[in-house]
C-alpha positions in Angstrom: 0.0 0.0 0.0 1.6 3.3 -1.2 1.8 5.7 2.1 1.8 9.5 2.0 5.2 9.5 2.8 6.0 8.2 -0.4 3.4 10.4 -2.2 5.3 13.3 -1.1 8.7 11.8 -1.9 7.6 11.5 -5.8 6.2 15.3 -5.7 9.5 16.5 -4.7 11.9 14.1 -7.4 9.3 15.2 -9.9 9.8 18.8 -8.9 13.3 18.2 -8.7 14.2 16.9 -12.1 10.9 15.8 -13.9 10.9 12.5 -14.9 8.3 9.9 -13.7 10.4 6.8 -14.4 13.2 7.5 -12.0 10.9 9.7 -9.3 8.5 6.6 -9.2 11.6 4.3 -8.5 13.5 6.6 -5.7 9.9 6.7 -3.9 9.4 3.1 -4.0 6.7 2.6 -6.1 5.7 1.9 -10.0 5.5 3.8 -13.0 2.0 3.6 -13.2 1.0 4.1 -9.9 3.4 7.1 -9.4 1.3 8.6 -12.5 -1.7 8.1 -11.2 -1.2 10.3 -7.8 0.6 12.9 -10.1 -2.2 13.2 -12.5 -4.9 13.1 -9.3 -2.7 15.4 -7.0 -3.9 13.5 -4.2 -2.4 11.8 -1.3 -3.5 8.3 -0.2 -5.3 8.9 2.6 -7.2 11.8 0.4 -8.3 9.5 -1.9 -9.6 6.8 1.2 -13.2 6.3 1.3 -15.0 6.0 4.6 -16.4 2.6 4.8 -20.0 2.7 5.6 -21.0 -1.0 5.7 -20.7 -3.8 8.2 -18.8 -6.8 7.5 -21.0 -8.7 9.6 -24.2 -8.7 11.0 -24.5 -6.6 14.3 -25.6 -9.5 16.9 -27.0 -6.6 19.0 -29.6 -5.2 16.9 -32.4 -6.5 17.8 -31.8 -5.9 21.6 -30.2 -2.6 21.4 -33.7 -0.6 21.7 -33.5 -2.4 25.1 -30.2 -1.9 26.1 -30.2 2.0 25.2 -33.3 2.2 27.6 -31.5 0.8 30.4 -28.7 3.2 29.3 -31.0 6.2 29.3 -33.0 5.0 32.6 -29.6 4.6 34.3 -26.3 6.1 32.8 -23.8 4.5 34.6 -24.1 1.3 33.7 -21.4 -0.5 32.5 -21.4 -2.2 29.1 -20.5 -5.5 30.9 -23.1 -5.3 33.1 -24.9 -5.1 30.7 -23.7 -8.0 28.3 -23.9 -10.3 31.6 -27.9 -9.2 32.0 -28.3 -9.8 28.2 -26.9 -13.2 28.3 -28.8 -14.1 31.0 -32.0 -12.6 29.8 -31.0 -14.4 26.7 -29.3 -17.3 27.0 -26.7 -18.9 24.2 -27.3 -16.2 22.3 -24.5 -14.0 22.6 -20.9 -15.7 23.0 -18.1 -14.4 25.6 -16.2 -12.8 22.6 -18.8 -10.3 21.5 -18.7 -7.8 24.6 -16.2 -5.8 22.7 -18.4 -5.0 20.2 -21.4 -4.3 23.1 -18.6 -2.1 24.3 -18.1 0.0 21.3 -21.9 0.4 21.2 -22.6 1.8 24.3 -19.4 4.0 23.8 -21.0 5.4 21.1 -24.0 5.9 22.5 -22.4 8.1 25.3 -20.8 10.2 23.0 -23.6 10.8 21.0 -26.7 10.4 23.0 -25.5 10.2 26.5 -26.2 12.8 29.5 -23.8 15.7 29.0 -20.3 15.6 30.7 -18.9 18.2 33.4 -16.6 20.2 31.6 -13.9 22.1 33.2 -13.2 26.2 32.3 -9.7 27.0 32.2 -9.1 30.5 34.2 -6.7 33.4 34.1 -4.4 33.3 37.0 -3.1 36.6 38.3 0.0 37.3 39.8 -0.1 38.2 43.7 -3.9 37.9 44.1 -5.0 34.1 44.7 -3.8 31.5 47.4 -5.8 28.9 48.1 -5.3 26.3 51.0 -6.8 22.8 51.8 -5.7 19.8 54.2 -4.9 16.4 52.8 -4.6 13.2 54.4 -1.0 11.7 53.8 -1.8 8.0 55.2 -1.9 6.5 51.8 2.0 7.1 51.1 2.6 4.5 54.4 4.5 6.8 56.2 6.7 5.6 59.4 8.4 6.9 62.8 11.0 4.8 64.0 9.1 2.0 63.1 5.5 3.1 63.7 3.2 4.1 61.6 2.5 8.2 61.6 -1.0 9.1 60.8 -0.8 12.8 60.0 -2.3 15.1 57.6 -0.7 18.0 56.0 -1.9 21.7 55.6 -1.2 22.8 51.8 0.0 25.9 50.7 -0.4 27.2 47.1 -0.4 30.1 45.2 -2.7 29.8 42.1 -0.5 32.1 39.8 3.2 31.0 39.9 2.3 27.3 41.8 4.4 28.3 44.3 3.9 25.6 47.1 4.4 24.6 51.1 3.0 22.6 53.8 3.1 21.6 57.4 2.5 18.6 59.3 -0.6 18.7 61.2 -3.1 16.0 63.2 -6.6 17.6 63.0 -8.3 19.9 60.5 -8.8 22.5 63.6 -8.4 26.0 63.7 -5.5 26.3 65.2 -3.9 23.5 62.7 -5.2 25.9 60.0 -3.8 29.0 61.6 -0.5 27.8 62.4 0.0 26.4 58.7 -1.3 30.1 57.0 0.6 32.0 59.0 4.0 29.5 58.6 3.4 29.6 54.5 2.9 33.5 54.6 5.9 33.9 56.3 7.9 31.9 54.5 6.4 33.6 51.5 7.3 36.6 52.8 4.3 38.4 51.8 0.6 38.3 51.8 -1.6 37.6 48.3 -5.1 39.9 48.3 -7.3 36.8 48.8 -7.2 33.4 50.8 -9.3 30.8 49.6 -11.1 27.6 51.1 -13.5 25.0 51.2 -16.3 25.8 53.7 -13.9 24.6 56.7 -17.0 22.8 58.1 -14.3 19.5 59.5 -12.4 23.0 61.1 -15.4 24.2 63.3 -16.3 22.0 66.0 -20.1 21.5 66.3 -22.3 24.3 67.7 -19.6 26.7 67.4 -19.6 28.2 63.5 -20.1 31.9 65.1 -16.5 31.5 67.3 -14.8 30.2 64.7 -16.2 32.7 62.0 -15.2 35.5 64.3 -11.8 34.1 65.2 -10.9 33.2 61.0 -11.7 36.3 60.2 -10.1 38.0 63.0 -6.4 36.0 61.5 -7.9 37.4 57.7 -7.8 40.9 59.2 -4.4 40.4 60.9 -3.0 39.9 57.2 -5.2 42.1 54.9 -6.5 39.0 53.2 -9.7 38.5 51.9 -11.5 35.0 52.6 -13.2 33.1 50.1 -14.8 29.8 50.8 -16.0 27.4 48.1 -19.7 25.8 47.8 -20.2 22.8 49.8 -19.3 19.4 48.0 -18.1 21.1 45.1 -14.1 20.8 45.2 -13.7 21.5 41.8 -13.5 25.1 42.7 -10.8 24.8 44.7 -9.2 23.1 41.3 -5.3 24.4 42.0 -4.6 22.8 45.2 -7.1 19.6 44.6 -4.6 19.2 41.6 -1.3 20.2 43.9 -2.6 17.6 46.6 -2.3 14.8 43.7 0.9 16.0 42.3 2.7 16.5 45.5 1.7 12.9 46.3 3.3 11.6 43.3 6.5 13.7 44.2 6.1 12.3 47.5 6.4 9.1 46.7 8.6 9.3 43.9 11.0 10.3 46.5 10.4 8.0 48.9 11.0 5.2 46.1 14.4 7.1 45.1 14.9 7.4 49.0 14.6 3.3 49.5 12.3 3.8 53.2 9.5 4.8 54.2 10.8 4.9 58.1 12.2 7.8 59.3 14.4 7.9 62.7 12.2 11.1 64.0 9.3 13.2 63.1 11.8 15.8 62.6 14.1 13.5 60.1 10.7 13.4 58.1 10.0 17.0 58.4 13.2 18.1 56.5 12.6 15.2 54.3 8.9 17.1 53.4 11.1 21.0 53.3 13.5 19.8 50.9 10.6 17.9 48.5 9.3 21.4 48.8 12.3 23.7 47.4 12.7 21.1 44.4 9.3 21.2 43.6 9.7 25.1 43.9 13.1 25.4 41.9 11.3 25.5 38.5 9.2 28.2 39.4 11.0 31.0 40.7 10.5 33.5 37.6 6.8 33.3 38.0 7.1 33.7 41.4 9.1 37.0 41.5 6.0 38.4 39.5 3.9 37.4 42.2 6.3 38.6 44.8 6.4 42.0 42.9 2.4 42.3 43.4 2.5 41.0 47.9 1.2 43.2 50.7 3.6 43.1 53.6 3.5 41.2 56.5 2.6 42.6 59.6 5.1 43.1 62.2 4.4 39.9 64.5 2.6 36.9 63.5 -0.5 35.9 65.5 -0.5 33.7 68.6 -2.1 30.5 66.9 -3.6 28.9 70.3 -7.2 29.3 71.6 -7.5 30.5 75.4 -10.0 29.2 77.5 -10.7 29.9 81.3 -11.2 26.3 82.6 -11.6 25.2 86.4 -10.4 22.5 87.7 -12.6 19.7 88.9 -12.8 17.8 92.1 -10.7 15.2 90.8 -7.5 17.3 89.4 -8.8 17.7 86.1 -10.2 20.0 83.3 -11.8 19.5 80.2 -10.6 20.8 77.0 -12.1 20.2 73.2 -14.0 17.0 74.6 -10.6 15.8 76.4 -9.6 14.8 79.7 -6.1 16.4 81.2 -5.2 16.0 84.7 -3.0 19.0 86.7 -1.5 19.2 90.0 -3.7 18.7 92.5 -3.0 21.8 94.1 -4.7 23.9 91.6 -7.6 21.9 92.4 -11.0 24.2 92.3 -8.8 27.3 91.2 -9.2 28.6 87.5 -6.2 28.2 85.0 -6.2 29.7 81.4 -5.5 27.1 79.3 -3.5 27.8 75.8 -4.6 25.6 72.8 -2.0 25.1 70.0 -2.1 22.7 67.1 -0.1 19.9 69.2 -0.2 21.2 72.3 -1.8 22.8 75.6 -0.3 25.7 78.0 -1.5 26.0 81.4 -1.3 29.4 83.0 -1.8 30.1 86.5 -1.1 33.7 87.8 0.8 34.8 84.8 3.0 31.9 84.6 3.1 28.8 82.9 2.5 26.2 84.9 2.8 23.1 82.4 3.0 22.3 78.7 1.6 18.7 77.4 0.7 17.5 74.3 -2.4 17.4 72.8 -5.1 14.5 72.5 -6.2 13.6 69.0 -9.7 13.0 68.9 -12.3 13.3 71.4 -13.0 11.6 74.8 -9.6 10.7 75.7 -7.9 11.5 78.7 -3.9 12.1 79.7 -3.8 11.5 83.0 -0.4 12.3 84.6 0.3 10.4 87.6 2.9 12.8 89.4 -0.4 15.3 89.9 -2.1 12.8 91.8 -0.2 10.1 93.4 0.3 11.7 96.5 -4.3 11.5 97.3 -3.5 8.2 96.2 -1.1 7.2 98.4 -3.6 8.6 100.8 -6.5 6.9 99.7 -5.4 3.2 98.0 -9.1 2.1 97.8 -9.7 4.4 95.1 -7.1 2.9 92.9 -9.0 -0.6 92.3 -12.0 1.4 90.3 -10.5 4.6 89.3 -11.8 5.2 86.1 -8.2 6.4 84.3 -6.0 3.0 85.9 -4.6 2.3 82.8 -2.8 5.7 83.0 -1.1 4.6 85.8 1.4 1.8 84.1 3.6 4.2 82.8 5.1 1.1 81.1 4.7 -2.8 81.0 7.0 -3.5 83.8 5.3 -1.5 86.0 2.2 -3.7 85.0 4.1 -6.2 85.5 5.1 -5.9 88.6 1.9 -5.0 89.7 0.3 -8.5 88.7 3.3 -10.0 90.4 2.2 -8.0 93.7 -1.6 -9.3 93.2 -0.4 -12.7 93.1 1.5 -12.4 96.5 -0.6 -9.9 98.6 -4.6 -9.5 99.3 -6.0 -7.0 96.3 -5.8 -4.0 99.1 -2.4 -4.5 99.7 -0.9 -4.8 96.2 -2.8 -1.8 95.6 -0.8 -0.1 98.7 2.7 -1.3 97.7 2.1 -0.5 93.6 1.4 3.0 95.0 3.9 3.2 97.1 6.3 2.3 94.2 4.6 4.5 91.8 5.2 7.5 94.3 9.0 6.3 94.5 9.2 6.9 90.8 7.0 10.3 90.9 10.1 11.7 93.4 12.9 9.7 92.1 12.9 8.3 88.6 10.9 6.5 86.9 14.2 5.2 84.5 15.7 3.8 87.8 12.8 2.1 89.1 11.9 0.5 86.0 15.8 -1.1 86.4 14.6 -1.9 90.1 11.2 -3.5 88.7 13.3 -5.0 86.3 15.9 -6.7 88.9 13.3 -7.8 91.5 10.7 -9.4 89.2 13.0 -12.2 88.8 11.4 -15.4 90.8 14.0 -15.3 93.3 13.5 -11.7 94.3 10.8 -10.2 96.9 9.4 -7.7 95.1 7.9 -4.4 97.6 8.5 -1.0 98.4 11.0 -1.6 100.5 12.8 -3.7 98.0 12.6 -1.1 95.6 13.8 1.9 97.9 16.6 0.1 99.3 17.6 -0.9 95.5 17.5 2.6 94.5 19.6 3.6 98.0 22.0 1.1 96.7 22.1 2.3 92.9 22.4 6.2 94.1 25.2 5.2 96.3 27.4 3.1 94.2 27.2 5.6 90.9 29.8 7.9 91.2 29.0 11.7 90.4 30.2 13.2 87.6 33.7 14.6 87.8 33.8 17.9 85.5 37.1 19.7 85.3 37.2 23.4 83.8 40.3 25.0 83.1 41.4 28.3 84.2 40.4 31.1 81.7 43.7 33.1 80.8 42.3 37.1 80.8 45.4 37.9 79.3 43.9 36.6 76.2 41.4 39.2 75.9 43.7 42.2 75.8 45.7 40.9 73.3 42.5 40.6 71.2 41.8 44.4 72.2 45.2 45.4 71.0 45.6 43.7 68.0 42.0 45.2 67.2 43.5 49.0 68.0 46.2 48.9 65.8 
């Protein structure tokens, strides 16, 4: 079959020097042949004919009227769905081998008389007006912390003109998670774009509280000059650019973790730069479009918010408060006073009298509870009935030998007595340490050992008195040495 190709070939030989014989022959093709395309001045695939009959019969006509009513009754349904209802509907009639043709039918039929499709409308970008920011969940990539696996999300960054991107690891889509990742990205920026834009940040605002979480958003807009946009409910498309960054970034993600050979990283910081440097290679390429959009930034204000939520919380009968649907216990001695209680993204302050009492990390979720038993051993102690039914036990293992030992004590004593001597350790390691009594636990839980209080405190005597302290020898600082400096400096 003579190609275009070799059409073209003979036009140009004939151009070249005129004569058909030898034209023909350096485009591959005969004498005659080569004079018919230079008579016709045609190509090949000019001169094709659509073909507009079947070669064989259609084995679906006679059904089709059906299936296009099923089709029009209920779009979505696939074309072997449907050839599995039609064969059994019909049966031996239609043989495994013809669902491609059913296939092409119905692929027709969507292009032609099918519901419409959602079309997208590509829009003008301009430089130093449009961020837009979103949280994504980044469990899917199989992530690890020394050996565990780290369920996090991340808050995403973008700015619609130049692509510019940046994120931060986060655990919640709350409002301090999303102020402490704006704030972090418009820093690093080093500007401020005219508006921010959102979905409707309905997983942000807890329940029953859309008027404090309006007020406080728009009080972190104001901060930075920006105008907030949301988008409608369910309708992500409009938030297109970083819907599209969250897939690309984790392709790049894991790209790099398949270059990287791991997913395990030693630290959540060891990740963190892993995520920083991803971040200035994805950035590298666009640096021109980005010093357009640079050229168009507000400026930053002179301090960046406080991202934490304060709350005046008292402290209940039992040495704790509540905070976001969480338990957190506190030293009993601030029991039935008020403390102001800072909430970050990852963690809680507690204020008392204009100073900061304690910092603990925060719970993920909702009713949990950290109970911390340094605040309360001591009522314990005090009071070993209450241990048996105390609603936050578990708490008190601060690992598995201390469970351990614990059921070792139950085994030897009466249940009121294990419950005194497992406080009575449990207080040795509030006012010792908790590293050296596990070494105790882990010494007198052998069988031959009498594991008790008394074991534990003479063990720790013994430990404290054979380690040697520290012996930390400082040499003599030479002053001489600092008016030479000043000399050599005046001349």
């Amino acid at each position: 079959m003579v190609t275009d190709h070799q059409v073209r070939r003979l036009m140009d030989q004939l151009r070249h020097h005129g004569r058909l014989g030898v034209a023909a022959a350096q485009a591959g093709m005969d004498e005659k042949t080569a004079r018919k395309y230079r008579d016709s001045g045609e190509l090949p695939s000019e001169r094709r004919v659509p073909r507009t009959w079947r070669t064989r019969p259609d084995p679906f006509a006679e059904v089709w009227d059906e299936v296009a009513a099923q089709l029009a009754a209920h779009p979505g349904l696939q074309a072997q769905t449907l050839f599995v209802d039609l064969q059994r509907r019909y049966p031996g009639r239609f043989a495994d081998g013809q669902l491609r043709t059913l296939q092409r039918r119905v692929k027709v039929w969507r292009a032609t008389e099918g519901p419409p499709k959602e079309i997208y409308f590509p829009q003008i970008h301009h430089p130093g007006v449009l961020c837009e920011s979103d949280f994504t969940h980044m469990g899917s990539l199989e992530i690890t912390i020394a050996g565990q696996p780290f369920d996090h999300l991340l808050y995403h960054f973008v700015l619609t003109y130049s692509n510019w991107e940046t994120g931060q690891v986060c655990f919640s889509e709350s409002f301090e998670s999303l102020s402490a990742g704006l704030q972090q990205a418009l820093w690093e920026l080093g500007g401020v774009p005219q508006r921010h834009q959102t979905d409707s940040l309905t997983a942000a605002c807890p329940p029953g509280q859309r008027a404090v979480f309006t007020q406080r958003y728009e009080g972190l807009l104001k901060h930075y000059g920006l105008e907030g946009h949301t988008i409608q409910v369910r309708s992500p498309h409009e938030n297109g650019d970083i819907e599209q960054r969250h897939h690309r970034l984790k392709q790049a993600v894991e790209q790099a973790l398949l270059l990287r050979g791991d997913r395990d990283f030693a630290d959540r910081d060891a990740y963190q730069t892993f995520l920083r440097q991803l971040f200035v290679q994805l950035n590298a390429g666009r640096q021109t479009r980005l010093a357009e959009e640079r050229d168009h930034l507000h400026r930053l204000p002179v301090q960046p918010l406080d991202a934490c939520k304060r709350l005046s919380v008292k402290v209940g009968p039992s040495s704790t408060i509540r905070v976001s649907h969480n338990v957190y216990s506190v030293d009993s001695r601030l029991k039935g006073e008020t403390v102001e209680v800072r909430l970050y993204a990852e963690k809680l302050d507690i204020w008392y009298g204009q100073r900061l009492i304690e910092t603990m990390p925060r719970l993920r979720g909702e009713n949990h509870a950290r109970i911390q038993y340094r605040h309360i051993i001591d009522w314990l102690v005090r009071k070993p009935g209450a241990f048996e039914n105390y609603r936050y036990r578990s708490a008190l293992f601060p690992s598995s030998r201390f469970r351990m030992a614990y059921d070792a004590l139950k085994k030897r004593h009466a249940p009121r007595q294990a419950d005194r001597e497992y406080l009575g350790i449990l207080r040795l390691s509030a006012y010792h340490s908790e590293t050296q009594v596990e070494q105790a636990l882990d010494h007198l839980l052998d069988p031959d050992q009498l594991l008790s209080v008394d074991a534990v405190e003479s063990w720790l005597q013994t430990a404290d008195a054979t380690e040697a302290p520290p012996q930390v020898a400082v040499d003599a600082v030479d002053l001489a040495v600092y008016d030479t400096l000043l000399e050599e400096a005046c001349r």
